[in-house]
N, C-alpha and C positions, 0 to 999 in steps of 0.2 A: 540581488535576489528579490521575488515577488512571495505574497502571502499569498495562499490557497488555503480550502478547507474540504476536506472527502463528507462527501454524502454519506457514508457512513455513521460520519459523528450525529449525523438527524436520526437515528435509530432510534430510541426511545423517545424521541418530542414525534416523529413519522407515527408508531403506536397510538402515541394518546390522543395526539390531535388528527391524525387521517388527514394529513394534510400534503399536498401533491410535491412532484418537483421543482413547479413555478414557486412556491411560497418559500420553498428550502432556498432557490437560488437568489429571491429578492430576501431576505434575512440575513442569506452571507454578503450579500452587498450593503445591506446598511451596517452591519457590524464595521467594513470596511477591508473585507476581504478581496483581494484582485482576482481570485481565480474560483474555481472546485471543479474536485475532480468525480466523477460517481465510478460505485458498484454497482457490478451487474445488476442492468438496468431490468425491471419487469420482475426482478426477482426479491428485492430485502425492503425497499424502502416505497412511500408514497402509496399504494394500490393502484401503480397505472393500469390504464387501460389499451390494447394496442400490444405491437410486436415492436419488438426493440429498433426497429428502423425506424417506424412512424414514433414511437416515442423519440428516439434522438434527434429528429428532425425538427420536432416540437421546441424537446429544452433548446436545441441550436438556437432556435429564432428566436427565444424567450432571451437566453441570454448575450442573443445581438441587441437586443431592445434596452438592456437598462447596463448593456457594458461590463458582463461580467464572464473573464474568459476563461473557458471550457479546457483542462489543465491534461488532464490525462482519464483513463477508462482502466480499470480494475476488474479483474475477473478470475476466478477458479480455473484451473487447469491440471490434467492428472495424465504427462506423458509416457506415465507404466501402468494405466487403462487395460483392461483385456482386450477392449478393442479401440487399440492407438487410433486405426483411421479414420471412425467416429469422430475421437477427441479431436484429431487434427484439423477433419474439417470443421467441428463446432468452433475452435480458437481461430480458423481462417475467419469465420463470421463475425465471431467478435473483432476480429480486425477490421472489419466492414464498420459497426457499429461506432469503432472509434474513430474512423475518417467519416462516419458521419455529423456525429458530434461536430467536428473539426478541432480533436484532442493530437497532439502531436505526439502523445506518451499510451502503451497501452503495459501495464500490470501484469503478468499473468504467476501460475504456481508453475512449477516443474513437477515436482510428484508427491503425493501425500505419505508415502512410506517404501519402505523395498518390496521386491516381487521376496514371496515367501520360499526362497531356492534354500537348498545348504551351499554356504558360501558366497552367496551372493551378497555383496557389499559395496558403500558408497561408490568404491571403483567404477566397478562393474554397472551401477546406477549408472553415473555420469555418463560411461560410452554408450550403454543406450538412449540416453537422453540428450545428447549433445546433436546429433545430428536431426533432431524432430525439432529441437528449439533453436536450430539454424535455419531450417525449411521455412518456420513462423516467421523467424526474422528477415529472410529474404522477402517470404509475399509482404509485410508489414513494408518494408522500403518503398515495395513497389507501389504503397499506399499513401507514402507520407509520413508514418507511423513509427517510432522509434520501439522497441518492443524491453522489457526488463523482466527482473524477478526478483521478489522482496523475500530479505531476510525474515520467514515465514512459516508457520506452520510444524517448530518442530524436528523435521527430515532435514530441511536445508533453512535451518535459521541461524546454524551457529554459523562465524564469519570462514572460516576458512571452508568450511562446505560450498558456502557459496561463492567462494573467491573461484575453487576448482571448477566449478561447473561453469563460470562465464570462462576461465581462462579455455576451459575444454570447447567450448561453443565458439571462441573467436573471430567472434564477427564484429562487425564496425557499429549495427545496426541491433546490438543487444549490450543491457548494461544492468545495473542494480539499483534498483528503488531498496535505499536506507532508511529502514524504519529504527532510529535510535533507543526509542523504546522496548524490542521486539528482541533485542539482544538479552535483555534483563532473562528473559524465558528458560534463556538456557546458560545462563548464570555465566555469562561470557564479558570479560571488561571492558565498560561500554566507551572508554575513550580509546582501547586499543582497536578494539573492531570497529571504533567510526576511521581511523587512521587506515585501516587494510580497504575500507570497503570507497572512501572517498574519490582514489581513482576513476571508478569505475560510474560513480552516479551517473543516473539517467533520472532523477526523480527523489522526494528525500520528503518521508514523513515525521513531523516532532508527534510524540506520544512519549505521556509519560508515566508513571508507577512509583504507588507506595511500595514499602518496602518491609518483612520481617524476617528474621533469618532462622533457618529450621531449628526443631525442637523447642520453638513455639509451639502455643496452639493454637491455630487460624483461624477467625473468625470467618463465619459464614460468607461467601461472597469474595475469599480468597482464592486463589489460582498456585498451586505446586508448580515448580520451574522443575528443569533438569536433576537438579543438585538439591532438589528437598527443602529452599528456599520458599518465599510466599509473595504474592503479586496482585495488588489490586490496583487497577489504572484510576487513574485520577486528574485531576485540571491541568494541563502542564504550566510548569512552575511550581508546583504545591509538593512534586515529590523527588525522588531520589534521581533522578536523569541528569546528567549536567547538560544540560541543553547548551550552553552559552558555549562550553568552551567546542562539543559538536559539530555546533554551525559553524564556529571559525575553524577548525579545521578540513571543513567541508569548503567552506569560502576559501581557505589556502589553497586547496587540491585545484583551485580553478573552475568551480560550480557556478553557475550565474544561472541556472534555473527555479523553478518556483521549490519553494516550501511549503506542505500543506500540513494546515492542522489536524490529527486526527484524535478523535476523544471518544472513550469507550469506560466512561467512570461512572458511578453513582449520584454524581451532583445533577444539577439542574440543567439540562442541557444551554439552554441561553445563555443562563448567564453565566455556566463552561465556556463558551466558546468567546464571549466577549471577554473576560476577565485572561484566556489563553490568546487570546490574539492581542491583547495590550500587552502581555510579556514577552513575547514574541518579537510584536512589532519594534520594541525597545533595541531587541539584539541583533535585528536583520537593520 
């Protein structure tokens, strides 16, 4: 297994210092990180300037220059859209985006909640969704591009949700990006959902979270889970995740792809990610 870090984790040092995607990606190399992967490019982080082709074309050669490899591309997706074929062609684009990077992994969501039917349920979700996020997974082959879906957002975070929907999809060229942390959300056990979902990796985020258990009272800057639980992300390592035992059963399942780190906590971004990539680096 290789160390990666998501552009994402630059969210608050990108704010305060307005500082582009070259700086994010030579900082993840001196930290000593082999990879990063980015979020939709043009959209959260740095102020580029440029359409998402000419920016990826940019970071591509930036990070042929100092050796630091382009891991996978992350992106929004909502295949129960009013208008799917909008969505479909904007996700064929982003597929574009991430062979041009020269990312072999691309992220996407499946849908952000159900169509508002009576009776319409995860079921009924799944078979309309299965064959749009087969469609993406074919053109992505045809790119090079491996395509996934992360335990995410809520609608399909808890693990059996998204067990059904790859199983539904069954394609060779769609798989799940494990966000360990993201199980915490919906208060789901996080070494049995790393056990269900480890088959199926294509990609695998450490994130990790404090922890309180409901009927507390939350202090500002907490996050409610499912189950009326509280959630504030923090350094990995510092919280409740077992991260160590995770990786090894992610490493059992036969994983030899990157791990990235992803950080969305209140500390200091820097020296987050160097203090999370020394814990890390320990157990990979």
């Amino acid at each position: 297994m290789k160390l990666g870090v998501t552009s994402y984790s630059f969210l608050k040092y990108a704010k305060q210092t307005k500082c582009g995607y070259n700086e994010i990606c030579d900082i993840s190399k001196k930290i000593g990180f082999e990879g990063i992967e980015f979020v939709d490019l043009g959209n959260i982080l740095a102020y580029p300037v440029g359409d998402d082709m000419t920016l990826a074309q940019g970071i591509k050669e930036h990070c042929a220059e100092i050796g630091l490899e382009i891991v996978a591309y992350t992106v929004g997706a909502n295949f129960l859209a009013d208008d799917v074929e909008a969505e479909m062609r904007r996700v064929r684009g982003c597929v574009d985006v991430t062979a041009a990077l020269g990312a072999k992994v691309m992220r996407h969501d499946a849908a952000w909640g159900p169509r508002k039917t009576f009776g319409y349920g995860y079921d009924e979700a799944i078979a309309e969704l299965a064959p749009r996020i087969r469609e993406i997974a074919d053109y992505a082959a045809s790119k090079g591009v491996k395509t996934c879906t992360e335990n995410h957002g809520r609608y399909f975070q808890a693990p059996d949700r998204v067990k059904a929907l790859i199983d539904a999809v069954n394609h060779p060229n769609y798989g799940w990006l494990i966000d360990m942390g993201n199980f915490m959300g919906v208060d789901a056990d996080i070494v049995g959902a790393v056990r269900t979902a480890a088959p199926y990796a294509f990609h695998v985020h450490v994130k990790d979270n404090l922890f309180k258990p409901g009927g507390c009272v939350a202090p500002v800057g907490w996050s409610p889970t499912t189950g009326g639980n509280y959630l504030r992300a923090t350094v990995p390592g510092h919280g409740y995740v077992p991260i160590a035992h995770c990786i090894n059963i992610i490493r059992e399942a036969g994983y030899e792809g990157y791990i990235s780190l992803e950080f969305e906590g209140w500390e200091d971004t820097l020296p987050a990610l160097e203090s999370g990539y020394a814990y890390i680096r320990k157990l990979v």
